[in-house]
N, C-alpha and C positions, 0 to 999 in steps of 0.2 A: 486308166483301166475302164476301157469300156461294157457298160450292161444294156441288156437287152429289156427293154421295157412289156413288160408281158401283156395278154389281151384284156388282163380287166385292170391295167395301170399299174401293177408292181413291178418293183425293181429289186434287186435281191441287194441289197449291202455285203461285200466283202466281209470274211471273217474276221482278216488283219484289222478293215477300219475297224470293225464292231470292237475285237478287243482295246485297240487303242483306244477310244472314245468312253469305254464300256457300256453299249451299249446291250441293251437284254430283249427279250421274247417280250411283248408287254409296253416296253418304253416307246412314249413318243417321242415325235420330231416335226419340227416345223417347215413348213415347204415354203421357202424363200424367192425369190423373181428380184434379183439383184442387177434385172436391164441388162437380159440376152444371158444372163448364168444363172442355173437355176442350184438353189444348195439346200440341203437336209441340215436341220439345226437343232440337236438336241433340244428338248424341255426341259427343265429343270425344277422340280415341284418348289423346291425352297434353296437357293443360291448359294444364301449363308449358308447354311448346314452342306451341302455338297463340296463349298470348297474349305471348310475347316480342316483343319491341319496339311492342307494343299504344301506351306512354307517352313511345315517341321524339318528342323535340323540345317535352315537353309543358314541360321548364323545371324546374328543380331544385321539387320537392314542399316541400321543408323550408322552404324563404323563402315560398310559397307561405302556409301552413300558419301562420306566422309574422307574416305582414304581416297577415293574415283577423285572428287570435287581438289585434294591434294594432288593428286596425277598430275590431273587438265592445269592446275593453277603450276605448276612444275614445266608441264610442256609452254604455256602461255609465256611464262617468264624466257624461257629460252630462245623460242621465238624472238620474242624483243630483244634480248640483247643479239640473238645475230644478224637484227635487223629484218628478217623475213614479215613479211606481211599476212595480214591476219585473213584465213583462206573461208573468205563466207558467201 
């Protein structure tokens, strides 16, 4: 989606991005030069406190984490016994 850079350097952010991001009237952004891409990068006054409760209701991580690690060790086993080679 391309913007039009205006004459004293502004550029207008999308409404979509802004809500997706939440960004607000007032909020900074850090102007990035990532070697030929240039990216706006929110600030974030304090991190902790922005992403707390980011992971509510996501479900205990450890059984997660767990049952994955069962999978892979499920797929691994099968592999070997039908002889397939291990694809790295």
């Amino acid at each position: 989606m391309a913007q039009k850079i205006s004459s004293k350097g502004w550029v207008v952010i999308p409404a979509d991005i802004r809500k997706k991001y939440g960004l607000k009237p007032g909020d900074e952004v850090n102007v990035v030069d990532y070697g030929g891409v240039v990216s706006l990068v929110p600030v974030r006054s304090d991190p902790v406190r922005d992403t707390y409760g980011m992971l509510a209701g996501a479900g205990p991580l450890v059984s997660d984490l767990v049952d994955e690690r069962r999978r892979e060790r499920e797929r691994e086993d099968r592999r070997a016994g039908a002889g397939v080679a291990d694809e790295a």
